[in-house]
C-alpha positions as CSV (number, residue, x, y, z in Angstrom):
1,X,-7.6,-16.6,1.0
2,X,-4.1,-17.9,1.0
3,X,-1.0,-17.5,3.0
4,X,-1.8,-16.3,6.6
5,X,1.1,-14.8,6.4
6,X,1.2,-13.6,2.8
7,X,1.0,-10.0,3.9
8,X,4.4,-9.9,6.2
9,X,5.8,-12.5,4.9
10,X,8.3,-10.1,2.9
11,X,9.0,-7.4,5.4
12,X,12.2,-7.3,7.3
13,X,10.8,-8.5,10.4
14,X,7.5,-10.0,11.2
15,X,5.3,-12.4,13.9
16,X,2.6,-14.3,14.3
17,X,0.2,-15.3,17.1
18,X,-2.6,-17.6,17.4
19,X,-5.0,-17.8,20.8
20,X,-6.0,-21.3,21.4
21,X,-9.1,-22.3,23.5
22,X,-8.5,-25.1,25.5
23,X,-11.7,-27.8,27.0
24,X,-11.0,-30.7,28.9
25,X,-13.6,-33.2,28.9
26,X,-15.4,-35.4,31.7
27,X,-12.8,-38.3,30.3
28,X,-9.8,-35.9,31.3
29,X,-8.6,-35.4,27.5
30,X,-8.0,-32.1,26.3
31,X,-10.3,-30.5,23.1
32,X,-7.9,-27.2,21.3
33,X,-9.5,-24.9,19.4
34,X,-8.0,-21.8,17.6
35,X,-9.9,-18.8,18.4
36,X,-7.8,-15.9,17.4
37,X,-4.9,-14.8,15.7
38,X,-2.7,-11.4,15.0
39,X,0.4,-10.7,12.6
40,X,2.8,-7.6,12.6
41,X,5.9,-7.3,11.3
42,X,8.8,-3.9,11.8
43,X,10.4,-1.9,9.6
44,X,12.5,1.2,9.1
45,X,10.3,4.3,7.4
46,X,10.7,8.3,7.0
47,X,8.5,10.3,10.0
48,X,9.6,13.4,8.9
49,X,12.6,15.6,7.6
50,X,15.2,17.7,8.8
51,X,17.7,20.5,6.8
52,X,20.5,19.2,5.8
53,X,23.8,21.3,6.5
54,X,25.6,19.4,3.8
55,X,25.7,21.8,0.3
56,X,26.9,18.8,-2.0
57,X,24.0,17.1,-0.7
58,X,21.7,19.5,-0.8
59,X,22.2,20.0,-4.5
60,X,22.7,15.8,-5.2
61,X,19.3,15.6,-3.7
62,X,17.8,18.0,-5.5
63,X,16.1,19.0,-2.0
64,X,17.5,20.5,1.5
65,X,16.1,18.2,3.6
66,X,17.0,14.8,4.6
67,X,14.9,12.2,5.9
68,X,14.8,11.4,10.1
69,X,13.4,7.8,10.1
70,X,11.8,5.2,12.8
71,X,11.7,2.0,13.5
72,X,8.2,1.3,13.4
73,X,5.8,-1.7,13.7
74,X,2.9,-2.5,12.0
75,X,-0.1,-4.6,13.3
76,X,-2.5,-6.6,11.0
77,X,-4.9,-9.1,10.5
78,X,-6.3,-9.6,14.2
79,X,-9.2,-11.9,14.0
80,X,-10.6,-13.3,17.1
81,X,-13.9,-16.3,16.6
82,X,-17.4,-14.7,16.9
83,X,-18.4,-17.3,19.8
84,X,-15.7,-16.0,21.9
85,X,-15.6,-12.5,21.6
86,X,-15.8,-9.8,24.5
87,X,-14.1,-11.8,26.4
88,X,-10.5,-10.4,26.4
89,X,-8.8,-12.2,23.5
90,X,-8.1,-9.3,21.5
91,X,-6.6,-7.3,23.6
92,X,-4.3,-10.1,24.9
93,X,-3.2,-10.7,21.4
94,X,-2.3,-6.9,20.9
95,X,-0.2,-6.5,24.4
96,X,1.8,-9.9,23.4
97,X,2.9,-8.6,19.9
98,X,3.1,-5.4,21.5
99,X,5.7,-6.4,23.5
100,X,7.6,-8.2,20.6
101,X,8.1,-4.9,19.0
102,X,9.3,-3.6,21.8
103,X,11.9,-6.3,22.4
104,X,13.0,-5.6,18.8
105,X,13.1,-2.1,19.2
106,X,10.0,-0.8,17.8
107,X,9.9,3.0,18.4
108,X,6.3,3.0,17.4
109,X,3.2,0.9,16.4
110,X,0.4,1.4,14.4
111,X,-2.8,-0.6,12.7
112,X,-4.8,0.3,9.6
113,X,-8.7,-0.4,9.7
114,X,-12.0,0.8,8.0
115,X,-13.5,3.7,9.4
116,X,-16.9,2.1,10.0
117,X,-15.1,-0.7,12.0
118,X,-16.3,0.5,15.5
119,X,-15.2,-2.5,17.2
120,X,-11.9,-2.4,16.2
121,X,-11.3,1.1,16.6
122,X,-12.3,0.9,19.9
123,X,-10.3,-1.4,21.0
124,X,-7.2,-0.1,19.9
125,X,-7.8,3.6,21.1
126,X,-9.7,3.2,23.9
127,X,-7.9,-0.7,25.4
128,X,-4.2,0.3,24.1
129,X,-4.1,4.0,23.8
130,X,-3.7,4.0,20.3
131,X,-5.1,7.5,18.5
132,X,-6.2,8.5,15.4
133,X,-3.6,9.3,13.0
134,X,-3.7,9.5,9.3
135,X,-7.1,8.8,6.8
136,X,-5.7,7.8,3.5
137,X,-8.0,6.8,0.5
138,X,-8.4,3.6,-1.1
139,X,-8.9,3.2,-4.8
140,X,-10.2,0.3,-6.9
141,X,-10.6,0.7,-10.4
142,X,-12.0,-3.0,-12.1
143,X,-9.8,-4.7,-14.7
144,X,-12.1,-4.5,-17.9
145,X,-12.6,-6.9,-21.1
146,X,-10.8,-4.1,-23.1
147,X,-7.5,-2.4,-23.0
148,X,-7.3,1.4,-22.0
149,X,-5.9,3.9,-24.3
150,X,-2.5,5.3,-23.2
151,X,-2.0,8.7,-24.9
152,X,0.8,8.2,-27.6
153,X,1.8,12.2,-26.6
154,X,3.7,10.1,-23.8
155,X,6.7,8.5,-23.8
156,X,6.4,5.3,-20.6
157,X,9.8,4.3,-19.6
158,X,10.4,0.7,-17.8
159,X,13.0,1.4,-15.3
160,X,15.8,-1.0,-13.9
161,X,15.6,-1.4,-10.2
162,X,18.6,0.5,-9.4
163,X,17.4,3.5,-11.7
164,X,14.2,3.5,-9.7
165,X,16.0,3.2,-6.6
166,X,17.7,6.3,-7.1
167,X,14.8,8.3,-8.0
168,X,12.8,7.2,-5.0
169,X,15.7,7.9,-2.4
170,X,16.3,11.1,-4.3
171,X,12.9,12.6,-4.4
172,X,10.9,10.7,-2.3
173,X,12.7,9.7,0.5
174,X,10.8,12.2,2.7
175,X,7.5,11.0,2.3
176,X,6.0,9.9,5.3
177,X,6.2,6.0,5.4
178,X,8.9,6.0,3.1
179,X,10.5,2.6,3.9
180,X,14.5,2.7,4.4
181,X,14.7,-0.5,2.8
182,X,13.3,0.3,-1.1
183,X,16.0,-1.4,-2.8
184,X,14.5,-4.6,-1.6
185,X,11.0,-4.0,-2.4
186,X,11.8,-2.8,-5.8
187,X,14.2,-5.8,-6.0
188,X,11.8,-8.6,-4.9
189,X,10.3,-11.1,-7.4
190,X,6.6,-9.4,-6.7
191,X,7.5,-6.2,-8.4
192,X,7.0,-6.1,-11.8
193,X,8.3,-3.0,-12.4
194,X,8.8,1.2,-12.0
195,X,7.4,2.9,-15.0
196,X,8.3,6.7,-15.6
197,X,5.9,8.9,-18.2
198,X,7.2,11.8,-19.4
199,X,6.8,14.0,-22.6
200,X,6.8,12.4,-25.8
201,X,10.2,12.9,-27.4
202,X,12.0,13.7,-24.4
203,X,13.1,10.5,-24.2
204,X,13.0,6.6,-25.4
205,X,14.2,3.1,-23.8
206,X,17.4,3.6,-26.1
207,X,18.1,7.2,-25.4
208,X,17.4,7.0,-21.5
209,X,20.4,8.6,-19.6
210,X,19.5,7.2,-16.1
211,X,18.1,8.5,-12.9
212,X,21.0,10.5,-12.0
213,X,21.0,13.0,-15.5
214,X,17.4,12.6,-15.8
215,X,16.9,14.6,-12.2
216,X,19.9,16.9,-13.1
217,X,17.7,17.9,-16.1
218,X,14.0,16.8,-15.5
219,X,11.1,18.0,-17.3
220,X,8.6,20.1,-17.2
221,X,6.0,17.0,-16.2
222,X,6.5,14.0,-15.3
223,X,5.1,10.9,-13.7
224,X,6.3,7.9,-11.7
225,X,4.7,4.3,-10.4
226,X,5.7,0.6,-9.9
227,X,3.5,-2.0,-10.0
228,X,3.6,-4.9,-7.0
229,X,1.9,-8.4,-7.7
230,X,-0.2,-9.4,-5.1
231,X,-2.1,-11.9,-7.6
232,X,0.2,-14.1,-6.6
233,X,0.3,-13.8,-2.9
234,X,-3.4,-14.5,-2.0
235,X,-6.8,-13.9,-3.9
236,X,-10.2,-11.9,-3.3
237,X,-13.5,-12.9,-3.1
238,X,-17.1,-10.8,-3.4
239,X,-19.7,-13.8,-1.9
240,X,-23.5,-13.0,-1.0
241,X,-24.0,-11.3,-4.4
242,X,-27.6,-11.5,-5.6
243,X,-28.4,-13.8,-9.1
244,X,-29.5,-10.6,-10.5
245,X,-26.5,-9.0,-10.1
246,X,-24.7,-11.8,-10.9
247,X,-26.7,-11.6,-14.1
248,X,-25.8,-8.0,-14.7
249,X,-22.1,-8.3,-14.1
250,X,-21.9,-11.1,-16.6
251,X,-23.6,-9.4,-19.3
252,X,-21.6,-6.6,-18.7
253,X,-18.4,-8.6,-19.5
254,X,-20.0,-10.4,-22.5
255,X,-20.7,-7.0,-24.3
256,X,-17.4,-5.8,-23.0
257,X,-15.7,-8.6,-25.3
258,X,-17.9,-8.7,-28.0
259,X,-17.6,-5.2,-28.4
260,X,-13.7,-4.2,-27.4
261,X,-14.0,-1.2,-29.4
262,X,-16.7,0.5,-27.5
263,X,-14.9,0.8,-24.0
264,X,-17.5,-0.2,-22.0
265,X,-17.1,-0.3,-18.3
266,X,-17.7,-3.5,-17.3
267,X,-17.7,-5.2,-13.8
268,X,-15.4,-7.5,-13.2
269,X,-15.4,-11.0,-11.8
270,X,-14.9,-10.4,-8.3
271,X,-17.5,-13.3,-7.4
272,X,-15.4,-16.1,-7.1
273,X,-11.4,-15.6,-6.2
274,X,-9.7,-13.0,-8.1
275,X,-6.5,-11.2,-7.9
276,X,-5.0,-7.7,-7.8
277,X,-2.1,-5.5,-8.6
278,X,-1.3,-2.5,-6.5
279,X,0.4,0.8,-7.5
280,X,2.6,2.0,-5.1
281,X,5.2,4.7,-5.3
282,X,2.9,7.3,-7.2
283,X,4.7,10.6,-7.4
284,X,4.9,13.2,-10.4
285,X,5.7,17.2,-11.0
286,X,4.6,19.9,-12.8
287,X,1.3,21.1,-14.4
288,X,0.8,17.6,-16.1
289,X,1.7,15.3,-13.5
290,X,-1.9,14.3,-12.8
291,X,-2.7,13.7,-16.6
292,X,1.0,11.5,-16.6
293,X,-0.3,9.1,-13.7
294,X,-3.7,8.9,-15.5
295,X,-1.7,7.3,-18.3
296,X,0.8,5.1,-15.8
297,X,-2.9,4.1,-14.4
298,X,-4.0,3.0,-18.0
299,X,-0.7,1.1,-18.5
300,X,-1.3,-0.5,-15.3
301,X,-4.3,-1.6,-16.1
302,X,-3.6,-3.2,-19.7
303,X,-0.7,-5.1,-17.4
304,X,-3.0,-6.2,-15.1
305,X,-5.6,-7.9,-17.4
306,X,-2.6,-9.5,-19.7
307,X,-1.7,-11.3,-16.2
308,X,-5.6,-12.3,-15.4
309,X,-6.3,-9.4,-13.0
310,X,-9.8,-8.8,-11.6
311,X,-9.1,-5.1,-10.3
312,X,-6.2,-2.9,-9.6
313,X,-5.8,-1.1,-6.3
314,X,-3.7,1.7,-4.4
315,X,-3.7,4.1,-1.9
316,X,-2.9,7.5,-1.8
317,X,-3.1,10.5,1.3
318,X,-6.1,12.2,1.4
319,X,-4.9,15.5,0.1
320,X,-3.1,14.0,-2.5
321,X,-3.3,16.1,-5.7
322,X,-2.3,13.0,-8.0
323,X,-5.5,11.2,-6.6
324,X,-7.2,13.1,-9.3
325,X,-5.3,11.1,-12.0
326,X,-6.3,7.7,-10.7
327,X,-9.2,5.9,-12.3
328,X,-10.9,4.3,-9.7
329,X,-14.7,3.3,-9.2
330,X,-16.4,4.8,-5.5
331,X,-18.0,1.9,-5.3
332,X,-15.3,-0.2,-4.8
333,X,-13.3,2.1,-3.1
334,X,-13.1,3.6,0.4
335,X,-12.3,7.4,0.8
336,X,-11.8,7.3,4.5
337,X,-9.5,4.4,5.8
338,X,-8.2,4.7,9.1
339,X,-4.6,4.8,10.5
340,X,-3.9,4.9,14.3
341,X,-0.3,4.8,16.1
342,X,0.9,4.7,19.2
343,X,4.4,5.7,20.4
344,X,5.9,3.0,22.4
345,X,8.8,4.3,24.1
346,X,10.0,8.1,24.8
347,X,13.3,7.5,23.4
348,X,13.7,8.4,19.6
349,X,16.5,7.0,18.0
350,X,16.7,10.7,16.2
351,X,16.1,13.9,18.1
352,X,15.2,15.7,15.1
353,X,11.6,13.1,14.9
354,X,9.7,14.4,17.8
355,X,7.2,12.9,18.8
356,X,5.5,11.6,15.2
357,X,2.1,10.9,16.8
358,X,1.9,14.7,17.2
359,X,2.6,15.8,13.9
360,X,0.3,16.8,10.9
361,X,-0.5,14.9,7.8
362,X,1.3,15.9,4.8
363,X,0.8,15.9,1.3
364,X,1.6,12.6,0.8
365,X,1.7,8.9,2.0
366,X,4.4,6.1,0.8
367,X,2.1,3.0,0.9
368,X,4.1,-0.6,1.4
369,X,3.1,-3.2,-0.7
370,X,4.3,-5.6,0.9
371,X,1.8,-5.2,3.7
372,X,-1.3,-4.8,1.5
């Protein structure tokens, strides 16, 4: 619901294409009908790393690799009209934005989709030799009546968008999907902010050095998120729901408010339209880096239902240790979504990629909200 093209609308590049179904009638006039439609946009993300041979980088960076990045296009959003299915519409629309990307230079292409989407799946690896790629996990957790207790042994920090800037580039710049251009996603008006946990007494909003000291000297733990509004970019809906459900998920929330102090879970309402937040950027260290995004998590969720939030969302790689620190509900969430890319041209714009198709999964995923 919303913007059709809410979900590129911020990237650096993007496109949209609608299929039209055209009838003439016995009278010689022309009936149009839209019966499809696909949006994609291109940006500039990290597909891997190489060593860096520079030694005052190397010790800047805190790491001795530096990221080899792509110019890579993402497709999204292709609906085609039940009554004219199987009949080649699809496909079209994928070929045509297809070759957009490759007039603008895309190196490669890729889609996102449910695992239990057959159709879809199919007709991206077995029509357009897409292939399976990467399966991250997506996790809900519902916005409740009540506010989440965030440990008081842990000192949250708001950071400015410069601060968090530097901490990204510096440390997370080789994450797979890491998008060149972070300064303007932490910079745009959707953000609401990065928030860094770290061990009570260490530090406070006064006494904070910046990102620079703060990775000469980090830690033992520590804990790192931001926060992207996409309540105000389009809203949810949960329709077909039974009246006894209904009935449950209301009484739910009533004793959720009448008794704050009792934490109960309660579902929210998801049944008419209802917006999220989604937490992005999730990345910590040391042996109580899971517990310090646990309490980023709780923060984000007192933010998100001061703003009027029905659930809170993000996604993570499979493997992804800090996935253990992020309240979610199972029901609401989906363990197995499905990535699959395609390389669409054998010339790299860095040797030192490869071929990314090829190569395996790491520990990690940066997700971009921009595209959620």
């Amino acid at each position: 619901m919303g913007d059709p093209l809410c979900r590129v609308r911020n990237s650096p590049a993007f496109h949209m294409l609608v299929a039209e179904a055209v009838e003439i009638t016995m009278d010689g006039k022309q009936t149009r009908e839209m019966v499809g439609m696909i949006r994609g946009c291109i940006k500039t993300v990290s597909c891997g790393k190489k060593l860096s041979r520079n030694s005052n980088n190397m010790k800047n960076n805190n790491n001795s690799h530096l990221p080899v990045y792509a110019k890579v296009a993402y497709i999204l959003g292709l609906r085609v009209s039940p009554s004219h299915r199987r009949m080649g519409i699809g496909l079209k629309l994928v070929k045509k934005l297809e070759g957009w990307f490759m007039e603008n230079g895309a190196e490669y292409s890729y889609m996102a989709s449910e695992n239990d989407n057959k159709a879809s799946i199919n007709l991206f690896t077995h029509k357009c030799g897409y292939s399976l790629f990467r399966r991250p996990s997506i996790l809900v957790q519902p916005v409740f009546a009540h506010r989440v207790r965030v440990s008081d042994m842990v000192t949250i920090i708001k950071l400015s968008p410069g601060d968090a800037e530097v901490l990204y580039r510096r440390r997370f710049s080789t994450t797979e999907f890491f998008p060149r251009d972070i300064d303007s996603i932490l910079r745009n008006r959707l953000n609401l902010g990065t928030f860094l946990a770290v061990p009570k007494g260490r530090y406070t909003a006064e006494s904070w050095p910046g990102s620079y000291e703060f990775l000469a000297d980090p830690p033992e733990s520590w804990g790192v998120l931001s926060v992207w509004n996409s309540m105000d970019v389009f809203k949810l809906e949960v329709r077909g729901a039974s009246k006894k459900l209904l009935g449950f998920a209301k009484t739910t929330r009533l004793l959720d408010r009448a008794f704050p102090w009792l934490h109960l879970p309660s579902v929210p309402e998801v049944f008419r339209p209802f917006g999220l937040h989604f937490l992005y950027g999730l990345g910590g260290e040391g042996p109580l880096g899971v517990k310090y995004i646990k309490e980023l998590c709780g923060l984000a969720h007192n933010l998100a239902k001061e703003r009027g939030c029905g659930v809170v969302a993000t996604e993570v790689a499979n493997g992804d240790r800090l996935s253990l620190g992020i309240p979610h509900w199972k029901k609401l969430s989906c363990a197995n979504d499905l990535w699959c890319i395609k390389r669409l041209g054998e010339e790299s714009s860095d040797v030192a990629a490869g071929d990314w198709t090829k190569s395996q999964p790491g520990l990690s995923i940066f997700v971009d909200p921009r595209e959620v």
